[in-house]
C-alpha positions as CSV (number, residue, x, y, z in Angstrom):
1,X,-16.1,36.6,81.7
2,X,-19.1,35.6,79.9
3,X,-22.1,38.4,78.8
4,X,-23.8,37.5,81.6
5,X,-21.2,38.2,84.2
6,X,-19.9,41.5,82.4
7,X,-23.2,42.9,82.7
8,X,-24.1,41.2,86.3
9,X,-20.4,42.6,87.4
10,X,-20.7,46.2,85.7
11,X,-20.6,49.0,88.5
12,X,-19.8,52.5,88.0
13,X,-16.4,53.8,88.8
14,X,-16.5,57.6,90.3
15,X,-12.6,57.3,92.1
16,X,-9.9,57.3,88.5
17,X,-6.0,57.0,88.4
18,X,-4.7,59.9,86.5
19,X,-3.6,57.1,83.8
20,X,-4.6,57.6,80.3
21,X,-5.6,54.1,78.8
22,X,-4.6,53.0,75.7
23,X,-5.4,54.0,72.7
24,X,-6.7,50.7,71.4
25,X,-8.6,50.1,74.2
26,X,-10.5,53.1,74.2
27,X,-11.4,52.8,70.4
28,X,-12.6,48.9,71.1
29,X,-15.4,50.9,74.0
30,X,-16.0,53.6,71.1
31,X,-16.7,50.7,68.5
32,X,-18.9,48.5,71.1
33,X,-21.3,51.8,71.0
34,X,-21.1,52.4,67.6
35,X,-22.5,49.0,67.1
36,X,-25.4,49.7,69.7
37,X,-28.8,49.3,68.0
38,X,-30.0,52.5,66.9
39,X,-34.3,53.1,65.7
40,X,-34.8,52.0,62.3
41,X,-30.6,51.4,62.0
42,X,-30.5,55.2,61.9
43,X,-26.8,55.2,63.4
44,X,-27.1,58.9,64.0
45,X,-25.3,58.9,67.3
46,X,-22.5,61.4,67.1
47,X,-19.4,60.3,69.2
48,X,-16.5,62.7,70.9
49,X,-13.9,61.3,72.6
50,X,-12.4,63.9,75.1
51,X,-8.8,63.1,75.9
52,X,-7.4,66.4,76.4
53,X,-7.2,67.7,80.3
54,X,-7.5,71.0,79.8
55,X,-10.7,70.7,77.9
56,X,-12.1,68.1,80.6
57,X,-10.9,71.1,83.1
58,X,-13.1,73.7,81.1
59,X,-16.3,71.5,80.7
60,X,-16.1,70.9,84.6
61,X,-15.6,75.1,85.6
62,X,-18.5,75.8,82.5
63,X,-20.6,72.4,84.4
64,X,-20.5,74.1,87.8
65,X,-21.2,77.7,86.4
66,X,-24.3,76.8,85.2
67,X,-25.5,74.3,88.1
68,X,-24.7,76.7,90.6
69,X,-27.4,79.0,89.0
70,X,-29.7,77.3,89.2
71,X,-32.1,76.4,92.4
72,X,-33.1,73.6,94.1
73,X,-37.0,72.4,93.7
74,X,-39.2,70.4,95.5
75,X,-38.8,66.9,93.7
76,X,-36.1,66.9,92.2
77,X,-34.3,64.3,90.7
78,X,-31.3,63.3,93.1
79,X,-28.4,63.3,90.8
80,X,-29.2,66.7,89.4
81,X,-30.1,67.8,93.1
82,X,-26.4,66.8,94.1
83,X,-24.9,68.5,91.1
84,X,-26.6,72.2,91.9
85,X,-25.9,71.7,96.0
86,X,-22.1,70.4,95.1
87,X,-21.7,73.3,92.1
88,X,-22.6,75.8,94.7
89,X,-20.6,74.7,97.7
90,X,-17.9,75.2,94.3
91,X,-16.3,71.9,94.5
92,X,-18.2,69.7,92.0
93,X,-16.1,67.8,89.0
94,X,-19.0,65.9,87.1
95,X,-16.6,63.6,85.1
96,X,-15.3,62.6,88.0
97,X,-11.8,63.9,86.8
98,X,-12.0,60.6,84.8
99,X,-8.7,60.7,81.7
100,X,-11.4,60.3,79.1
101,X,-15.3,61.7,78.5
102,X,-17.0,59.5,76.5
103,X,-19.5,62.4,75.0
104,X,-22.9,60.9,73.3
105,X,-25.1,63.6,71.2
106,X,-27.6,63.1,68.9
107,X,-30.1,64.6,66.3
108,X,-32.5,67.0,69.0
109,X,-35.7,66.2,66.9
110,X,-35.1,62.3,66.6
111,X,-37.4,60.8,68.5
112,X,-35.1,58.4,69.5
113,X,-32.6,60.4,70.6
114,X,-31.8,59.4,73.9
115,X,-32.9,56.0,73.4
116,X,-30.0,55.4,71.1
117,X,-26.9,57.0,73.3
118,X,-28.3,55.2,76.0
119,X,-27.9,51.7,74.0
120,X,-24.5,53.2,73.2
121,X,-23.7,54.1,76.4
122,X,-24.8,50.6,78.2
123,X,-22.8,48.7,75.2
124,X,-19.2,51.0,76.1
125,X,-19.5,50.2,79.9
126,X,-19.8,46.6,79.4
127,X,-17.0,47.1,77.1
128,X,-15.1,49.2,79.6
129,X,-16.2,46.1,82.3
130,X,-14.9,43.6,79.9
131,X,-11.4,45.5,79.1
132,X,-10.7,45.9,83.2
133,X,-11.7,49.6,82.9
134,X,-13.8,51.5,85.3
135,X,-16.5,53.6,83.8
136,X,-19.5,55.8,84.7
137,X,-22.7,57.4,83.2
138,X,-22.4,60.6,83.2
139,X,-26.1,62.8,82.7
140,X,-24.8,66.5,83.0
141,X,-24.1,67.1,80.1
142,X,-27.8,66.2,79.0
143,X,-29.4,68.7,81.5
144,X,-27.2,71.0,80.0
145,X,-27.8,70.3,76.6
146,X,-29.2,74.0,75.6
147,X,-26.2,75.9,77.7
148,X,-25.0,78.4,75.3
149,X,-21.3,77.8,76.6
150,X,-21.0,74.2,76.2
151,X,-22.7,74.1,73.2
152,X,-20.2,76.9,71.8
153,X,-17.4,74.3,73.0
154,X,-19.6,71.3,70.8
155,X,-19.9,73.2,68.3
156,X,-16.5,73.8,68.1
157,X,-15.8,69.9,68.2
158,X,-18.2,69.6,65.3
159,X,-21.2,69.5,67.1
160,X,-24.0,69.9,64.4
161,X,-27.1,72.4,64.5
162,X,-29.7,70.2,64.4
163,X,-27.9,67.9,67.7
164,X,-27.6,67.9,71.1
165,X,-25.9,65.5,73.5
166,X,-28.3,63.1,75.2
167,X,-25.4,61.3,77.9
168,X,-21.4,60.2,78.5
169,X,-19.3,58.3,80.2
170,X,-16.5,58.7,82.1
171,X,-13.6,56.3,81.6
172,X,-10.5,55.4,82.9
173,X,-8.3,52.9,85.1
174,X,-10.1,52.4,88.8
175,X,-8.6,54.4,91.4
176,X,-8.3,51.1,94.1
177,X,-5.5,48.8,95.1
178,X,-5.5,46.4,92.1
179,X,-6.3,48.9,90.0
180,X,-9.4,47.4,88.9
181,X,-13.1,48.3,88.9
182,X,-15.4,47.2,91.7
183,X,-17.2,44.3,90.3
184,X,-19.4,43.2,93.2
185,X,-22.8,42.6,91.8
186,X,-25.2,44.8,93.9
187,X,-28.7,43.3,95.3
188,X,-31.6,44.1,92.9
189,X,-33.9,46.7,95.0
190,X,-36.4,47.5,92.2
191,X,-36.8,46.7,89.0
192,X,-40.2,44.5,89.3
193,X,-40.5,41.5,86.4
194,X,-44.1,39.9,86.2
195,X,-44.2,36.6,84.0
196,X,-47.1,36.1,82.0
197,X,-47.6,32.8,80.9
């Protein structure tokens, strides 16, 4: 596929085979976001590639913990909604149970913090799209950015003082008959362009 078509077919993948891909073609995902752009070249977008299940096990049970204290409120956004309703009902795996977390953090007084995971980010899953693996954004780990559990588990990782993680993504072979993602491009729905000429 051409740029155009990886990016026009990308689709997030929430349903993963328990397959662990290979090694090479996770680092060639880790290397398309470490060659995102970054705000002035800063490159300060600190990478942790999760592998091992019984830590991905741990982040969900801490994940859930701390969703299901917290309440509902008028207005909130959807996604974070559904991960307090689902951590309550004590059922919720945010990674999706995906065989590798993708973990983006970043300096917490950059100003372009999330700006430059989220370039990162956008670069893996085309990479993901282009090496016929599924992949999602994951955003939990950035509303829980100041839990004193997960970051005791960072920290651990290497995690530094002065960061915080900003995003992640979920990776792994698509759970479906041909084991590949879904690639059907969806109908734009939003997303207004005006041309001035």
């Amino acid at each position: 596929m051409n740029a155009y078509e990886l990016i026009t077919t990308r689709r997030s993948t929430r349903r993963f085979q328990d397959k662990m891909p290979e090694t090479d073609l996770i680092g060639q995902i880790v290397e398309a976001g470490r060659y995102a752009p970054s705000g002035g070249n800063n490159q300060t977008t600190h990478f942790f590639v999760i592998q091992k299940k019984e830590l991905l096990e741990e982040l969900a049970v801490l994940a859930k913990n701390a969703f299901a204290k917290m309440e509902v409120t008028e207005g909130m956004y959807p996604s974070l909604r559904t991960s307090v309703t689902k951590s309550k009902e004590g059922n919720y795996v945010f990674h999706y149970n995906a065989p590798v977390l993708i973990v983006t953090a970043n300096k917490k007084d950059y100003g372009n913090n999330i700006a430059d995971c989220s370039c990162a980010l956008e670069n893996m899953m085309i990479m993901a799209n282009a090496l016929d693996l599924g992949s999602c954004w994951i955003n939990q780990l950035k509303w829980l950015n100041e839990d004193p559990e997960i970051l005791a588990v960072f920290r651990k990782l290497g995690l530094q003082e002065d960061e915080r993680i900003y995003g992640a993504l979920a990776v792994g072979y698509a759970d479906s008959a041909d084991g590949l993602p879904e690639r059907k491009p969806l109908a734009r729905k939003g997303n207004p362009v005006e041309w001035i000429r």
